[in-house]
TORMI-517487 format. One line per field, with one value per residue (C-alpha): residue in one letter; z, x, y; residue number from 0. Coordinates in Angstrom, 2 decimals, decimal comma. Layout:
aa <- c(a;...)
up <- c(Z;...)
east <- c(X;...)
north <- c(Y;...)
i <- c(NUM;...)
//
This chain:
aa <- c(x;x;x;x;x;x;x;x;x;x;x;x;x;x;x;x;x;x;x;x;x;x;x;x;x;x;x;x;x;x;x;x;x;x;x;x;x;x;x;x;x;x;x;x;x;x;x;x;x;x;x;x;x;x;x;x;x;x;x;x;x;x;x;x;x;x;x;x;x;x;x;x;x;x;x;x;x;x;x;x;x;x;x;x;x;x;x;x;x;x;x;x;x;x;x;x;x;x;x;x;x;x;x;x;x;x;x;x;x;x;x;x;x;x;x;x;x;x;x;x;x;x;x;x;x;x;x;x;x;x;x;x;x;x;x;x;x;x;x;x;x;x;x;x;x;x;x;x;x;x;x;x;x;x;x;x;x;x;x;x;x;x;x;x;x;x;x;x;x;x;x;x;x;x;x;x;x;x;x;x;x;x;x;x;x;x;x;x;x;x;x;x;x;x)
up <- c(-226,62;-223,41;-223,54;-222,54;-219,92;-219,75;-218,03;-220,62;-218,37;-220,74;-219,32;-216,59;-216,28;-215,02;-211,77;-211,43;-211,42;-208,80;-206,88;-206,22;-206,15;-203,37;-201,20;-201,75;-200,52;-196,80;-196,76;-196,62;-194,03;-191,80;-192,00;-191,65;-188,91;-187,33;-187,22;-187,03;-183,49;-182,49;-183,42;-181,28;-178,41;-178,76;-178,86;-175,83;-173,80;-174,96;-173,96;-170,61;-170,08;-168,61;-171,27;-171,11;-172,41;-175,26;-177,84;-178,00;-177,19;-180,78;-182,35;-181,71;-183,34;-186,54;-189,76;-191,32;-193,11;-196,99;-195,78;-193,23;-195,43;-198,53;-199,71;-199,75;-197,71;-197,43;-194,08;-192,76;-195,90;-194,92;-190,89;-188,96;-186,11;-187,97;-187,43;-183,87;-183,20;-184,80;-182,41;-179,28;-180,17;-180,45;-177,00;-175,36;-176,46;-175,42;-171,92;-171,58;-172,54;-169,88;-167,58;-167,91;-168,13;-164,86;-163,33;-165,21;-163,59;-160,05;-161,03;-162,26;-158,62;-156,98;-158,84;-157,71;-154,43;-153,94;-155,97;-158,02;-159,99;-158,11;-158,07;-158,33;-158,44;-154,48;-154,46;-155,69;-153,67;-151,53;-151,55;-155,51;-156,52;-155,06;-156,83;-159,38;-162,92;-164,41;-168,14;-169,98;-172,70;-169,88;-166,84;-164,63;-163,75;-165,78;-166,07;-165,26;-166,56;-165,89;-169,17;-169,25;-170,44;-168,12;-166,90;-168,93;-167,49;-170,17;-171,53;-173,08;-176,11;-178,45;-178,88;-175,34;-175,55;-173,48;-175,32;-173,03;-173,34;-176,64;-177,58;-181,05;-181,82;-180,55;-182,29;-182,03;-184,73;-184,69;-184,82;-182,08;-179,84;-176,21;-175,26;-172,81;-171,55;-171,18;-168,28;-169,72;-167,12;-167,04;-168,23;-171,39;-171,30;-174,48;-176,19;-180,20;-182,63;-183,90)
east <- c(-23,57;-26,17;-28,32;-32,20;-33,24;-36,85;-38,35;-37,05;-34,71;-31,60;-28,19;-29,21;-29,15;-32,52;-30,31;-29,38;-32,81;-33,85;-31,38;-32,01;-36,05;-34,54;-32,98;-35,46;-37,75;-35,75;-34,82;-38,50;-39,10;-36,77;-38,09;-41,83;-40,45;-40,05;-43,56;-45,13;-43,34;-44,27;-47,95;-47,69;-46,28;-49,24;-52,60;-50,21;-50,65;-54,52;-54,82;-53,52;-56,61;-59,32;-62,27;-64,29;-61,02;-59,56;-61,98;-60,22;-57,17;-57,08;-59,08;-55,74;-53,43;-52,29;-51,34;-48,11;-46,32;-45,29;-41,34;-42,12;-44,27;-42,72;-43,94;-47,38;-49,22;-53,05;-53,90;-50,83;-52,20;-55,59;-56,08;-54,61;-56,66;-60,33;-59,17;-58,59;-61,55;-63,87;-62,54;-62,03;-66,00;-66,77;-64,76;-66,95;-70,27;-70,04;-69,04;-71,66;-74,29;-71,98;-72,28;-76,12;-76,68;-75,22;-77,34;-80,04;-80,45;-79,86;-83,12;-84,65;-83,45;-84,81;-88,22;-89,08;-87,66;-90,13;-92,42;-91,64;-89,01;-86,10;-86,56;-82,99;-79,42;-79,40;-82,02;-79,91;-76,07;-75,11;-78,13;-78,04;-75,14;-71,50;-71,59;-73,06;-71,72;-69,78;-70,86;-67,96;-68,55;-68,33;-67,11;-70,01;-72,84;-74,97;-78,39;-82,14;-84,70;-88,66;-90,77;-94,52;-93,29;-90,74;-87,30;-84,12;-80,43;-78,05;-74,68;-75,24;-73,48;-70,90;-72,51;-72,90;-76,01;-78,72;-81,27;-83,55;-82,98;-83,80;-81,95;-81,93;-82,97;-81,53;-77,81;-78,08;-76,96;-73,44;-74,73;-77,64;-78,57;-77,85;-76,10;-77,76;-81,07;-84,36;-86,45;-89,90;-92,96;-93,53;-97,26;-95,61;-92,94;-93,68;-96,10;-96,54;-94,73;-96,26)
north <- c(-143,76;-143,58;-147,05;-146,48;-148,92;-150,45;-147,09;-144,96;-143,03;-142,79;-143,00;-144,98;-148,79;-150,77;-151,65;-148,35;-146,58;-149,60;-148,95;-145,66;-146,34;-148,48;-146,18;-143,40;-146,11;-146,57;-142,78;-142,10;-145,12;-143,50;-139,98;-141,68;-143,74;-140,50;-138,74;-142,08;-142,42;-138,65;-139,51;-142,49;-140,69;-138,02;-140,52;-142,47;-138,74;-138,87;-141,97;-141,10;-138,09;-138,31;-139,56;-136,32;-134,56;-136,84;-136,08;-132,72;-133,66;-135,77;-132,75;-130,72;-133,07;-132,12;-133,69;-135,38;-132,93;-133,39;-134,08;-136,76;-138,58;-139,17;-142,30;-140,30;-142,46;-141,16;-141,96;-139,56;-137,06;-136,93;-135,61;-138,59;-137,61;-139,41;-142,69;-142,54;-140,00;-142,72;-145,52;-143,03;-142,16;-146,04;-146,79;-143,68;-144,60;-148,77;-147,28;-145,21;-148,28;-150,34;-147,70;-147,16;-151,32;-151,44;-148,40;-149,59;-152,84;-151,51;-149,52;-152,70;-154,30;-151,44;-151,43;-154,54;-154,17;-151,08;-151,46;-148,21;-146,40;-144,59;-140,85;-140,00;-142,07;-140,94;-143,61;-146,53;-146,21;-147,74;-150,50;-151,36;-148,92;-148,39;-145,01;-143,24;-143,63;-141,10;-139,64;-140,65;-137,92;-135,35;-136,82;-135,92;-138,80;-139,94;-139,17;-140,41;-139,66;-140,48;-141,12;-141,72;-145,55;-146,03;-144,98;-143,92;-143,73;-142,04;-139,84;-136,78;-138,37;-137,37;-133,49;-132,83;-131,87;-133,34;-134,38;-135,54;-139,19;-139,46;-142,63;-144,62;-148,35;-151,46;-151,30;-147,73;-145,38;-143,36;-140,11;-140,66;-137,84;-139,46;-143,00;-144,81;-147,28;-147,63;-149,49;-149,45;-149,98;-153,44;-152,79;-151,73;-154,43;-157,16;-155,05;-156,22;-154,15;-150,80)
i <- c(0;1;2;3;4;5;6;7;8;9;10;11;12;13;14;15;16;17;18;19;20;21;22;23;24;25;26;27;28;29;30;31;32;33;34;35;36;37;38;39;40;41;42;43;44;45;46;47;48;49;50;51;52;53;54;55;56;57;58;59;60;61;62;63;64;65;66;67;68;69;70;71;72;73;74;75;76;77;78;79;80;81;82;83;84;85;86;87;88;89;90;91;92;93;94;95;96;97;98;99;100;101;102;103;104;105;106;107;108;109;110;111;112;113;114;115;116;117;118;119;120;121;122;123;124;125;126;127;128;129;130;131;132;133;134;135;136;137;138;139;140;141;142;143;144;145;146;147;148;149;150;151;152;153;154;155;156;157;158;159;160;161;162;163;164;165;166;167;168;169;170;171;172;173;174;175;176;177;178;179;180;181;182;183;184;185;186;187;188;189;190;191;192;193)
//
């Protein structure tokens, strides 16, 4: 007579069933060893691009397939490419505010070397700038910007699209329209809050 063990499975003893739980469990390691290494080697290619082209580059990678992922893990399910786009979108954005800090405060030198805002980066290298900063987003400088309150160096952001300089709060927001600063006049520097 076939004993039931404590899952109910009958012919099979409790040791049995966890040994084989057991060695499904490191068959699917290996096979998820597997695509975990290929998806490794493909964000180490991305990382190897140059910025303006990685966002698509991850965009193009595709998901874990149902075979090497058998222990059903969600973040191989779901598009493995979110995580990293998130971080690679992070990375992008706190180099463009580096970027524009630094070009920013050559402006800042420059204001109050000559007594008024540069015109154009031309303005600022060699004097304040070794070279102008590159967009990160797109790969091409960065731009400035005159505002009737003061001067704005930016990215284009994660959309590409200029928007003018229209930048978010201090913190900033993940979805905001450009990356970037702004050098307000100092008449409008320490003004009480609206």
């Amino acid at each position: 007579m076939l004993k039931m063990n404590s899952a109910g499975v009958r012919g099979w003893s409790t040791e049995l069933l966890e040994y084989r739980d057991t060695l499904r469990f490191y068959s699917g390691i290996i096979r998820l060893r597997a695509a975990l290494m290929q998806l490794g080697t493909k964000l180490v290619a991305i990382a190897r691009l140059p910025t303006q082209d990685q966002l698509a580059a991850i965009e193009s990678i595709g998901t874990v397939s149902e075979t090497e992922n058998p222990l059903s893990l969600r973040f191989l399910i779901a598009a493995p490419q979110e995580y990293e786009k998130k971080v690679l979108i992070s990375e992008l954005r706190h180099k463009a505010r580096f970027r524009s800090a630094q070009a920013a405060l050559a402006a800042e030198q420059f204001r109050l070397t000559r007594g008024h805002w540069p015109a154009d980066f031309d303005e600022l290298v060699p004097e304040y700038l070794s070279a102008i900063s590159e967009d990160p987003f797109t790969g091409k400088p960065l731009r400035m910007l005159r505002k009737p309150s003061g001067l704005v160096i930016y990215s284009v952001g994660k959309d590409l699209i200029d928007d003018g300089g229209s930048l978010a709060g201090p913190g900033g927001e993940p979805d905001e329209p450009d990356v970037g600063f702004m050098l307000h006049d100092p008449d409008k520097r320490r003004q009480p809050a609206k």
